[in-house]
C-alpha positions, 0 to 999 in steps of 0.5 A: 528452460532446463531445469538442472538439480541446482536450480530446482533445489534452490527454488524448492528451498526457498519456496518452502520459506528457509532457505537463505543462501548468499545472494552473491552465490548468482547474483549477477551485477549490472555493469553501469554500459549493460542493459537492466532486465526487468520483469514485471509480475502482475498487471491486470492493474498498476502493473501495466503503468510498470511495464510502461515506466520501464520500457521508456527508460534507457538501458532498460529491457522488458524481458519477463512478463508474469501473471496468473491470468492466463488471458491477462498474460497472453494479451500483454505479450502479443501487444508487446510482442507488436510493439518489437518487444518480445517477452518471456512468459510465466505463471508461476513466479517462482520460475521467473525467479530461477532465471539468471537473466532477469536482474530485477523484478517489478511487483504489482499484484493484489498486497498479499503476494507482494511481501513473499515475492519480495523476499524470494526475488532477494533470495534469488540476488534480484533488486525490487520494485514492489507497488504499495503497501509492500505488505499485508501485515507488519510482519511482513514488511519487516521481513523484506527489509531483512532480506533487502539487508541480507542480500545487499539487494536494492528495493524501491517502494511504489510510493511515487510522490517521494520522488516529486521535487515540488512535494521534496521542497514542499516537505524540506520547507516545512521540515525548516520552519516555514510554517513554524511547529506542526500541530496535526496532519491530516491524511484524506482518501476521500475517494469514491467507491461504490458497492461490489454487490452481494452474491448468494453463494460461491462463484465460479473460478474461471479456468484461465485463472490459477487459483491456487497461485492466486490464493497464494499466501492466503487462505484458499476459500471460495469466492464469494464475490462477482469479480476476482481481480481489483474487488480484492482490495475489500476482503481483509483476506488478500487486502488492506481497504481503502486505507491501503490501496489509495490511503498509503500514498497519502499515509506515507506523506503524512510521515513523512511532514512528521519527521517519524521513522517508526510506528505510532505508539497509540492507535485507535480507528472509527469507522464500518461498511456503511450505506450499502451492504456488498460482499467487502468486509474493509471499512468505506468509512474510517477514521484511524488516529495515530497518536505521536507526540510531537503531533498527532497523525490523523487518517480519514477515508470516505467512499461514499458522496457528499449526499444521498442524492448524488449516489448514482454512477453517473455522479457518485465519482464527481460528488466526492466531499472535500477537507480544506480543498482537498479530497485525495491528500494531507492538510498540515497545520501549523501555527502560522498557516497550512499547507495543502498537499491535494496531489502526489506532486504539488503543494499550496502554503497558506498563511493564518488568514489563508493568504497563499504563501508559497505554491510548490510544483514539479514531477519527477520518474521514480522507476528512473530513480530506482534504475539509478540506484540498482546502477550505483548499488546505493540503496540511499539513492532511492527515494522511497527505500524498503524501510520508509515502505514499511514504516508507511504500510504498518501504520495502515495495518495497525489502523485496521488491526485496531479496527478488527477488533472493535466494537459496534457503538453509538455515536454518543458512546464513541463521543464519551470515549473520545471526550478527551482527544480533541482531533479526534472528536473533531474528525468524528463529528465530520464523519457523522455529518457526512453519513447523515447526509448520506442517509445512514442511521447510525442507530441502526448501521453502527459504526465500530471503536475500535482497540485502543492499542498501545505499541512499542515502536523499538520492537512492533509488538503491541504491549497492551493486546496479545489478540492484536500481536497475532494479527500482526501477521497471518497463517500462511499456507504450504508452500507460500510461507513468509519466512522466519529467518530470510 
C-alpha cells in the first residue's frame, strides 16, 4: 500500500494517543446491497471462532487478517487463501487501520491490547467487535464508549449469551416477577486449571513473535514463563485471571438478572494462587462480593478439582466442583425458587421445593446481530453494546484491584471480618471446604482479604482508597498510549 503524507500523519497522530479527528472525515458507510469488510486482529485463540462467524454470514467478506505472530498469521491466510478466500496481511495494526477498505475490525487479542485498539479503529470511522473483557482496567473501558459516542461508531462486545433468546426470556421472566424478589446471584467459573509451571529465568522471545507489538500497551519486561500465547491471562501485566477471561461471560449475566447499569458501590475479594506454585500471579481461588443494594452480586472462581486425588491431567478437567448443578453459570435465588443458568444459552426454573418450573432454551449468532447493527447504523440494535461491556469487565477489574491490595490472613481472621455479611461467610466456608480437600493448609498457603473499597458508581472513582484509584488504570508505554481525550 502507498503511504501518502495524509495517511501517515493521521496515524502517527493517533498512535501517539491525541489525536481526534471526525470520524466522518473517511469514514465510509456501508450501503444496506454492499459487502461488509471485516478484518480480524488476533486469532491464535478466540479469534479463529471470529474468522469463521464472519465468513459464514452473507454480505459479509473477510479481507484482513492481523497478528503479531508471523507464523500464527502466515498459517491462517494460506488456509484461507485455500479455501478461495484471499486475505490482506498485517502485523502491525496500526496499518490495517489506515485502510479505507476495511469497514469494521473484529478484536481478539490477549485484554491488554483490546481497549487501544478499540479506540484507534473509532478514530479511523471503523465499527467494532471487541472479545471480552473489552478492557484491562476501568479507565479503559470507559474510553472506548467515549470514542464509540464520539465517532458514532458501532462496537459489539464478545458477550455472546446476550444474543440467546432462551437466556433473554429466561432474564425478562425473572425481570417480571416469575420467581418473585431476587436475593443473591451467584456467578461460578468453577473451571479447570492447571499449574503453567515455574521457569528459573527469562525465556527466549521466538524470532517469528514481534514482541515489542505484542507487549504493546504493557510493560515490556522479560518473560518469565514457558508459553507466551494464552498463559497471559495469569500475569496481571496483559490479563485479568480467570475472573475475566471466563468469569466475565457469566459476570455480565449476573448484571444483567440484577437489573444494575453501574459499578457496585462496595467490593471486597477473597482468594490466591493456591495448590501449586507456577509463574501466574492471578487468583485460582477468588471470591469477589459486589455488594448492590437490591441484592447482592456474588462471584466464585475455582481452578482446582473437587479433591486431591483427582489432580492429574487425565481427570483434572472431568472433576471439576459444582454449586446447585452448576460449574461454569450463575444461580439466582429468589424468594419462591431458583433459576440455574449452567450455560451461555439455556436456563432451568425451580420452584422452593425444587420442582423444575420452567426450562428456557435456544441460540442465537451475535456476530449476525452486530452485522445487522453496522447495517442500520443503530447502536440500540446490538445486544451486548460497548457500554453494557464496560459496566461487566469493570466489575471484574474492581474485584482484582480489591484483591491487589490485600492481605494474607487466616481463615479465622477472614471469618471475624466477615462475621457481619452472611453470603459472604456462606461462599467462604465453601471456599475453605473445597481447598481442604485439596490438600491446601491454609496455616501455611494463606489466602488474601482483600481492600474493603467503596465506590462512587456516577464517577468510577474509589472514595474510600487513592492506592486503588490508581489502579483503575496503568502506565502506558510510547507510543501505545490509551488516550486522555479520544
Amino acid at each position: 500500500m502507498k503511504t501518502t503524507r495524509r495517511s501517515f500523519l493521521k496515524s502517527s497522530a493517533i498512535a501517539a494517543g491525541g489525536l481526534a479527528l471526525p470520524a466522518r472525515s473517511w469514514a465510509r458507510v456501508v450501503g444496506a446491497n454492499e459487502d461488509l469488510r471485516v478484518a480480524v486482529i488476533g486469532f491464535n485463540g478466540r479469534g479463529k471462532d471470529h474468522i469463521e462467524g464472519f465468513r459464514r454470514l452473507k454480505g459479509v467478506r473477510l479481507v484482513a487478517l492481523c497478528d503479531v505472530d508471523k507464523k500464527v498469521l502466515e498459517k491462517e491466510a494460506t488456509t484461507l487463501n485455500d479455501a478461495g478466500n484471499p486475505v490482506q496481511t498485517f502485523v502491525d495494526a496500526r496499518k490495517l487501520l489506515e485502510r479505507d477498505d476495511i469497514d469494521a475490525v473484529s478484536i481478539a487479542t490477549p485484554n491488554h491490547w483490546h481497549a487501544l485498539l478499540a479506540i484507534w479503529a473509532c478514530q479511523h470511522g471503523k465499527d467494532v467487535y471487541v472479545e471480552k473483557p473489552v478492557s484491562h482496567n476501568v479507565f479503559e473501558g470507559r474510553q472506548i464508549v467515549h470514542a464509540a459516542r464520539k465517532y458514532g461508531r458501532i462496537v459489539q462486545t464478545g458477550t455472546q449469551s446476550r444474543s440467546n433468546p432462551g437466556l433473554r426470556e429466561a432474564v425478562a421472566w425473572i425481570h417480571a416477577g416469575g420467581l418473585g424478589e431476587i436475593k443473591v446471584v451467584h456467578g461460578l467459573c468453577y473451571k479447570p486449571r492447571m499449574s503453567i509451571g515455574r521457569t528459573s529465568g527469562p525465556q527466549p522471545i521466538p524470532e517469528h513473535i514481534d514482541y515489542d507489538l505484542w507487549c504493546g500497551p504493557s510493560p515490556k519486561r522479560e518473560l518469565r514463563r514457558t508459553n507466551l500465547h494464552y498463559d497471559w491471562h495469569w500475569d496481571f501485566d496483559t490479563g485479568c485471571g480467570d475472573l475475566g477471561n471466563q468469569g466475565i461471560h457469566q459476570m455480565d449475566i449476573a448484571r444483567w438478572v440484577l437489573r444494575q447499569d453501574a459499578v457496585s458501590p462496595r467490593v471486597v475479594s477473597i482468594g490466591g494462587r493456591v495448590g501449586y506454585v507456577d509463574d501466574g500471579n492471578t487468583p485460582n481461588t477468588q471470591v469477589v462480593l459486589h455488594h448492590y443494594p437490591e441484592a447482592p452480586l456474588i462471584f466464585e472462581v475455582r481452578g482446582l478439582p473437587k479433591a486431591r486425588s483427582f489432580q492429574s491431567p487425565a481427570l483434572w478437567s472431568k472433576n471439576m466442583p459444582d454449586f446447585n448443578g452448576a460449574q461454569i453459570g450463575v444461580i439466582v435465588k429468589c424468594d419462591a425458587g431458583t433459576m440455574v443458568i449452567p450455560s451461555y444459552d439455556s436456563a432451568t426454573a425451580y420452584d422452593e421445593k425444587g420442582n423444575v418450573i420452567r426450562v428456557f432454551k435456544g441460540g442465537a449468532d451475535h456476530y449476525a446481530n452486530f452485522v445487522a447493527a453496522v447495517r442500520s447504523r443503530n447502536a440500540g440494535q446490538l445486544n451486548a453494546e460497548i457500554a453494557q461491556g464496560h459496566l461487566s469487565s469493570a466489575l471484574c477489574h474492581t474485584g482484582n484491584i480489591s484483591y491487589q491490595l490485600g492481605q494474607h490472613l487466616t481463615p479465622e481472621a477472614i471469618r471475624e471480618r466477615l462475621a457481619y455479611n452472611a453470603p459472604g461467610r456462606e461462599a467462604f466456608g465453601r471456599v475453605v471446604e473445597h481447598l481442604e480437600a485439596n490438600g491446601v493448609d491454609l496455616q501455611r498457603q494463606r489466602l488474601v482479604f482483600g481492600a474493603w473499597l467503596e465506590m462512587n458508581p456516577a464517577t468510577e472513582r474509589f472514595t474510600n482508597n487513592e492506592r486503588a484509584n490508581q489502579l483503575l488504570r496503568r502506565e502506558y508505554r510510547f507510543p501505545f498510549i490509551v488516550p486522555e481525550k479520544v
